[in-house]
Kinemage of the C-alpha trace (Angstrom):
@kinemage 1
@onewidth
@group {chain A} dominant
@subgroup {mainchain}
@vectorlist {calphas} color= white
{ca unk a 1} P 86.292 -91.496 6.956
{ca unk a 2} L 89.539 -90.517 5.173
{ca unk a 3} L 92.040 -92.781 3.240
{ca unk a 4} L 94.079 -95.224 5.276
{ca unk a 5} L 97.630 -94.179 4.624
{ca unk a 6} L 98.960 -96.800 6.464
{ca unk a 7} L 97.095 -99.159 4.593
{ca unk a 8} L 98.423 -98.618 1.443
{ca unk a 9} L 101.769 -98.027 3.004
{ca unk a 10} L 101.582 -101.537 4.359
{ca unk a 11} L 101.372 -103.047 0.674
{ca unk a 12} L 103.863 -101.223 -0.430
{ca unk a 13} L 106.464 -102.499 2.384
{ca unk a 14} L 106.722 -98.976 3.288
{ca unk a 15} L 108.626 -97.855 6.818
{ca unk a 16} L 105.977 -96.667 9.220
{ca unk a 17} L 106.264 -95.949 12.583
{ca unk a 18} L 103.673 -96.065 15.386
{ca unk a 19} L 103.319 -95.247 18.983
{ca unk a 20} L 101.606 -97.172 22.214
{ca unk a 21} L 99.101 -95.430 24.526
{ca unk a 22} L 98.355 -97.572 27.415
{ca unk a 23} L 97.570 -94.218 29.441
{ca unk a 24} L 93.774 -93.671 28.796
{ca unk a 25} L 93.227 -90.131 28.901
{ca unk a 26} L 92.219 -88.239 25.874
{ca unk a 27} L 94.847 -85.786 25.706
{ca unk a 28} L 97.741 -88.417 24.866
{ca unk a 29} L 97.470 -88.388 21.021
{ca unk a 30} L 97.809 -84.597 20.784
{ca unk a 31} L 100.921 -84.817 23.719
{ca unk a 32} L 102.369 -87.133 20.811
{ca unk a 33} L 101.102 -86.147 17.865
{ca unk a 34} L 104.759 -83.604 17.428
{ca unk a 35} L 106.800 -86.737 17.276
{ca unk a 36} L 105.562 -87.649 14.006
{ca unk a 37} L 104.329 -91.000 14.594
{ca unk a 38} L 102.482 -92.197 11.229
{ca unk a 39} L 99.958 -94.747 13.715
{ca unk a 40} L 98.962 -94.902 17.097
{ca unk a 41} L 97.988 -97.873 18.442
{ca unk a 42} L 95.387 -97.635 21.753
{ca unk a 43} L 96.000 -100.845 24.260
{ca unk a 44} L 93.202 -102.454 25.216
{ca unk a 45} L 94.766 -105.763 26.304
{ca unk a 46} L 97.423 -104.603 28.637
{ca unk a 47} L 95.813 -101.525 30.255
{ca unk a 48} L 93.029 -100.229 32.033
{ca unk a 49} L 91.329 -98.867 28.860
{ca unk a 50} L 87.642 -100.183 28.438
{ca unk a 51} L 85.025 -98.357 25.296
{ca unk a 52} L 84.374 -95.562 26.806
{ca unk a 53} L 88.264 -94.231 27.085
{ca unk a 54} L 88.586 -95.276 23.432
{ca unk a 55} L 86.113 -92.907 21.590
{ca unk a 56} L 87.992 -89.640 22.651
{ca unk a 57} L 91.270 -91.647 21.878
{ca unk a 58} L 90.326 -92.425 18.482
{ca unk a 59} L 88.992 -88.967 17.340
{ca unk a 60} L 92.168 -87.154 18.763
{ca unk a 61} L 94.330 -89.471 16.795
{ca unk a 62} L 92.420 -89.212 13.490
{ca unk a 63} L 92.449 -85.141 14.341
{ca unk a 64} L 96.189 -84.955 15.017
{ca unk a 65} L 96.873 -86.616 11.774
{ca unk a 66} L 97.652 -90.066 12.340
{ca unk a 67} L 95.835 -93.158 12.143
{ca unk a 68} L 93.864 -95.008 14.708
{ca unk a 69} L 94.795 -98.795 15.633
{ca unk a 70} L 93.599 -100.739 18.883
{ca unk a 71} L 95.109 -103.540 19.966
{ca unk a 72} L 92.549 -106.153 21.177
{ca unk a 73} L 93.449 -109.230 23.695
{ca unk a 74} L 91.003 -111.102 22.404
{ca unk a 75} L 89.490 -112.168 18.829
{ca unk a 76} L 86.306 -111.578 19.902
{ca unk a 77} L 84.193 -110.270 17.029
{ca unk a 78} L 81.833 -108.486 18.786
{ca unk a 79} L 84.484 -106.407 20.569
{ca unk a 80} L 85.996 -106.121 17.138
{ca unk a 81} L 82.896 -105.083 15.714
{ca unk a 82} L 82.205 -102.233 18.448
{ca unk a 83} L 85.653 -100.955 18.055
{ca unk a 84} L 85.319 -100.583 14.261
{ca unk a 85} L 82.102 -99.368 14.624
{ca unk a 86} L 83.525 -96.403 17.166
{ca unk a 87} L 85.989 -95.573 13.872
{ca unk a 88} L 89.315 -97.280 14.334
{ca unk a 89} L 91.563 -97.745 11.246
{ca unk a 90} L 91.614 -101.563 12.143
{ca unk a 91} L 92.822 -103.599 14.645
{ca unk a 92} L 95.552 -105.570 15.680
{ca unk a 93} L 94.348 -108.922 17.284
{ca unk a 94} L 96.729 -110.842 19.975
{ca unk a 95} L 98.025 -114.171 19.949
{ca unk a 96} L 96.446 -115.446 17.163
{ca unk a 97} L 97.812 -118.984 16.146
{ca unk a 98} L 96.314 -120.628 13.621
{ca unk a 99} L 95.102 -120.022 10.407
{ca unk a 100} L 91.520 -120.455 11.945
{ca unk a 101} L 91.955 -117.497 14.042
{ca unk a 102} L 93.731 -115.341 11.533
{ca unk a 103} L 90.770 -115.870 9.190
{ca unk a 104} L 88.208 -115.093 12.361
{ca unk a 105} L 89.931 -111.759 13.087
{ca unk a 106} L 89.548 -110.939 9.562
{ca unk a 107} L 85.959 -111.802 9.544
{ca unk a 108} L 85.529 -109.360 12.816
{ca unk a 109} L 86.745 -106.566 10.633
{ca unk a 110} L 84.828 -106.993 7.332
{ca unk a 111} L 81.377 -107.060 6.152
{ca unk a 112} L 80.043 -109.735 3.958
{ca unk a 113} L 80.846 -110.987 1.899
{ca unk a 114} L 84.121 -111.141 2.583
{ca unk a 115} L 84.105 -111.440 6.139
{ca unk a 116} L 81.012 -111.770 8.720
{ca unk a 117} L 80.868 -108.445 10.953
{ca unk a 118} L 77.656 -107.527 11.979
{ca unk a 119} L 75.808 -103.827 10.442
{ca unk a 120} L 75.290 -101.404 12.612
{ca unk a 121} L 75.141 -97.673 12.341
{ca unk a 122} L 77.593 -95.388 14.604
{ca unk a 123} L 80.390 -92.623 14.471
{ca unk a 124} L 82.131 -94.619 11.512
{ca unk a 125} L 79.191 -95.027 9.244
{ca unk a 126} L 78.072 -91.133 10.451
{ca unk a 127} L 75.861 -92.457 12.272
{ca unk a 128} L 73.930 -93.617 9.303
{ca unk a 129} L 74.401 -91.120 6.698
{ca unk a 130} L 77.362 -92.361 5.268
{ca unk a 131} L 77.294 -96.312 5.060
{ca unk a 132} L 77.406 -96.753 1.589
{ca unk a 133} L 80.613 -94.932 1.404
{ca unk a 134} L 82.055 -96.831 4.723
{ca unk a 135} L 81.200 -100.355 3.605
{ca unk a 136} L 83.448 -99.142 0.364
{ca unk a 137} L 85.826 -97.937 2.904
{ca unk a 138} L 85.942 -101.075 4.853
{ca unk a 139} L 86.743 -103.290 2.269
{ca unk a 140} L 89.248 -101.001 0.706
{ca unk a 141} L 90.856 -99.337 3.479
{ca unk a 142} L 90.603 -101.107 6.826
{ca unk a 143} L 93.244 -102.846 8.136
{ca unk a 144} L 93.918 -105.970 9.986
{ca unk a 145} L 97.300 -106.739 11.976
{ca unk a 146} L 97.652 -110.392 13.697
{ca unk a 147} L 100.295 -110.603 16.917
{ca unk a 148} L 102.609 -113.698 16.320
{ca unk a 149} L 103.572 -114.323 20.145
{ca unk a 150} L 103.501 -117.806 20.816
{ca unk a 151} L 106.007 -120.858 19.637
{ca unk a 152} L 102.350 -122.599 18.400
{ca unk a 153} L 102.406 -119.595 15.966
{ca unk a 154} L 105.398 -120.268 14.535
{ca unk a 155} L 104.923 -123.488 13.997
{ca unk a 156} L 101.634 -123.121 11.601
{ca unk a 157} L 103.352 -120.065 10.509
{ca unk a 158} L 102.917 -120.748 6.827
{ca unk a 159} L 98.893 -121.540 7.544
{ca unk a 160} L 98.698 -118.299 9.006
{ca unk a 161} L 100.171 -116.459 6.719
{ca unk a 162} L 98.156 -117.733 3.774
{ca unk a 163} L 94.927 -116.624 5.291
{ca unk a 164} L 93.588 -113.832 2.839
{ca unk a 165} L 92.891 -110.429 3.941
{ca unk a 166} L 96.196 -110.086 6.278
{ca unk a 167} L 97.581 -106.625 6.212
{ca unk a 168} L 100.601 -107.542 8.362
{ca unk a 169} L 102.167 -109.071 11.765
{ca unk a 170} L 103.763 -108.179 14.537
{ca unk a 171} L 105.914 -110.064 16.651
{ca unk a 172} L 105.321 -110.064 20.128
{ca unk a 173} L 108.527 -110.362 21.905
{ca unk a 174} L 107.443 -111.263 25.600
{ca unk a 175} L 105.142 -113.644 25.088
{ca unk a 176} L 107.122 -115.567 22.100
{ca unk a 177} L 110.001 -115.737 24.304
{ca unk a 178} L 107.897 -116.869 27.194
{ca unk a 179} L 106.012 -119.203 25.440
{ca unk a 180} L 109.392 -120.999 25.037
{ca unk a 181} L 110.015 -120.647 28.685
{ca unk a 182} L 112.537 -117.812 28.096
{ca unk a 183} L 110.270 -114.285 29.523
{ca unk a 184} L 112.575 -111.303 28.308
{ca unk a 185} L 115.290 -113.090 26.786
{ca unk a 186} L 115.333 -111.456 23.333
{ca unk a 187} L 118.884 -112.571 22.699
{ca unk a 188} L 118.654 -116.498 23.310
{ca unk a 189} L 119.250 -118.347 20.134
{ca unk a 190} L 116.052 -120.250 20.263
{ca unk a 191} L 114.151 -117.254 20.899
{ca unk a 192} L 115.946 -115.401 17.949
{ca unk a 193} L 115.517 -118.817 15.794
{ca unk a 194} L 111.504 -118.352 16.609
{ca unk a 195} L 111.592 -114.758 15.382
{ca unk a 196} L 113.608 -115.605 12.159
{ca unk a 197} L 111.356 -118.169 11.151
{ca unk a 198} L 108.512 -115.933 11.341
{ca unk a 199} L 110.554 -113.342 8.925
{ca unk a 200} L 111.255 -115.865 6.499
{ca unk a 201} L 107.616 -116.968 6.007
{ca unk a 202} L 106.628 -113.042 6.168
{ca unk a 203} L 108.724 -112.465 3.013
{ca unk a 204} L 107.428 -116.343 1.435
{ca unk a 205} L 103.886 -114.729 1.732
{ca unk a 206} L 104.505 -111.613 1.683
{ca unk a 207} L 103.196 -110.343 4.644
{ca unk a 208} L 104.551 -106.984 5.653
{ca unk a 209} L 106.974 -107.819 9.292
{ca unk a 210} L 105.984 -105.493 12.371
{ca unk a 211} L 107.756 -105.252 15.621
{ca unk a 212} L 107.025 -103.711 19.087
{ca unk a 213} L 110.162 -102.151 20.138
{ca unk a 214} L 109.489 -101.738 23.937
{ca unk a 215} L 112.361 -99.515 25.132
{ca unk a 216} L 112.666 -96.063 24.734
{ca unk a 217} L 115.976 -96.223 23.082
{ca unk a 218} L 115.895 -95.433 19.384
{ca unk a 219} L 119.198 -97.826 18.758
{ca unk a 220} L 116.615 -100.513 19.493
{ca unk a 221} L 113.742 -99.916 17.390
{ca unk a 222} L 116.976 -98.670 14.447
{ca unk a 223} L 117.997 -102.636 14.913
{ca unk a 224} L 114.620 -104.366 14.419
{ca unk a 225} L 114.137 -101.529 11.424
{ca unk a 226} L 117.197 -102.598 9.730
{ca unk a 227} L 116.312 -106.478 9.969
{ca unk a 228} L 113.010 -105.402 7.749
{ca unk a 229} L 110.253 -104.485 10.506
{ca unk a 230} L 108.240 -102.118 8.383
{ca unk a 231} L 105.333 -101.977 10.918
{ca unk a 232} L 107.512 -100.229 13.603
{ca unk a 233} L 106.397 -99.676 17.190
{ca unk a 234} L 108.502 -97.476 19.286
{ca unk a 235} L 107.751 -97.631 23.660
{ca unk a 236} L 104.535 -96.543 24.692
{ca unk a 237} L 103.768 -93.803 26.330
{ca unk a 238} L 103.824 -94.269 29.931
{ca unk a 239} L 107.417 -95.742 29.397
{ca unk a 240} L 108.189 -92.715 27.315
{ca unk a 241} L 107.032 -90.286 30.181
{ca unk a 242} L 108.585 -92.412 33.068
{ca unk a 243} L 112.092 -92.885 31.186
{ca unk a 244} L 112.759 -89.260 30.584
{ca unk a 245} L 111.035 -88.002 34.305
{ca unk a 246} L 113.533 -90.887 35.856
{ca unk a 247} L 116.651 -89.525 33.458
{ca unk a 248} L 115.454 -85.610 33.461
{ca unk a 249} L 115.674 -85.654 37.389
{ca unk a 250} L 119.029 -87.659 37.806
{ca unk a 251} L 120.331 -85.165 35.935
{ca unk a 252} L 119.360 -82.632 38.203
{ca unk a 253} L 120.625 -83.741 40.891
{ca unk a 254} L 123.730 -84.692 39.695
{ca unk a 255} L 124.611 -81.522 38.948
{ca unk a 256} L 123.666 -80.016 42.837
């Protein structure tokens, strides 16, 4: 496997940008590949992907020149394991909320002795010729993203954050606000305070701040850029293809 840019970009508080495929068909990285995202990230928690849509999603990420994430909705280290194993980058695990969990996804992504994933030999170790050189790899190169998304989060947010091995967060909006009863309500001043306190411990532990910016507006993802989200996600891509179908054709008929 090749050297994780983004990894190194990470501890260097460096601006990257990333997409969201939620759309499992193979041919998505390439359609997106031009826009110059540095990272794709492949849903599996919100989307009908399952393991076999995510081995031709991985390869045509790493062969269009970015890197390959999956977002799991559980931290379940054998589903870890098998997605590492397939030859994703790392892995960003959901809703994790306690230092316990942070440390278990880290565990899923490692091999002893720093962490506890299980050997096995598949695409990302060549299939066994290689595996030397990947558990190197691993422990120098994978990555390992937590989602802060619940008010329980944020209040063992310094516990989390001290858990060794933590490339960086991301904030998930929807479920942060609606874990304070508040679904979608990005702007309320409790939701906001949430957020914030998550920023502040980021920079205490220094743990690089990432942010899903849903909409397909780029004056949204600019804002959450300028407050010091380094780990940027812009839309996804069904959003991206329904936003400009819904705009392209208005436009159209506007001007019949």
């Amino acid at each position: 496997m090749k050297p994780n840019p983004l990894k190194h970009k990470l501890a260097q508080h460096e601006q990257t940008y990333g997409g969201w495929i939620a759309l499992g068909h193979p041919i998505i990285p390439e359609i997106l590949a031009p826009a110059g995202f540095d990272w794709l990230v492949v849903d599996m928690e919100h989307s009908s992907i399952e393991l076999p849509d995510l081995l031709p999603l991985v390869i045509n990420i790493e062969a269009n020149g970015m890197v390959p994430l999956v977002r799991v909705g559980e931290n379940d280290p054998n589903l870890i394991k098998r997605i590492m194993d397939i030859g994703a980058y790392g892995v960003i695990v959901a809703n994790v909320c306690s230092g316990q969990e942070a440390q278990a996804a880290v565990n899923a992504v490692k091999y002893p002795p720093v962490g506890t994933r299980g050997v096995g030999l598949y695409r990302a170790q060549s299939f066994g010729k290689t595996f030397e050189s990947y558990l190197q790899w691993v422990q120098d190169e994978s990555v390992v993203i937590i989602q802060i998304e619940h008010i329980d989060a944020v209040n063992n947010i310094d516990e989390i954050f001290s858990t060794p091995g933590l490339d960086g967060y991301m904030i998930g909006p929807y479920d942060l606000s609606g874990s304070l009863g508040k679904p979608g309500q990005f702007q309320d001043p409790e939701v906001e305070a949430a957020i914030q306190a998550v920023r502040e411990a980021g920079k205490r532990h220094n743990v690089p701040a990432g942010f899903h910016s849903v909409a397909s507006d780029p004056e949204a993802a600019k804002q959450r850029k300028e407050q010091g989200f380094v780990f940027l996600a812009f839309c996804t891509d069904a959003i991206f293809l329904g936003d400009a179908a819904i705009q392209a054709v208005r436009r159209l008929k506007d001007e019949n």
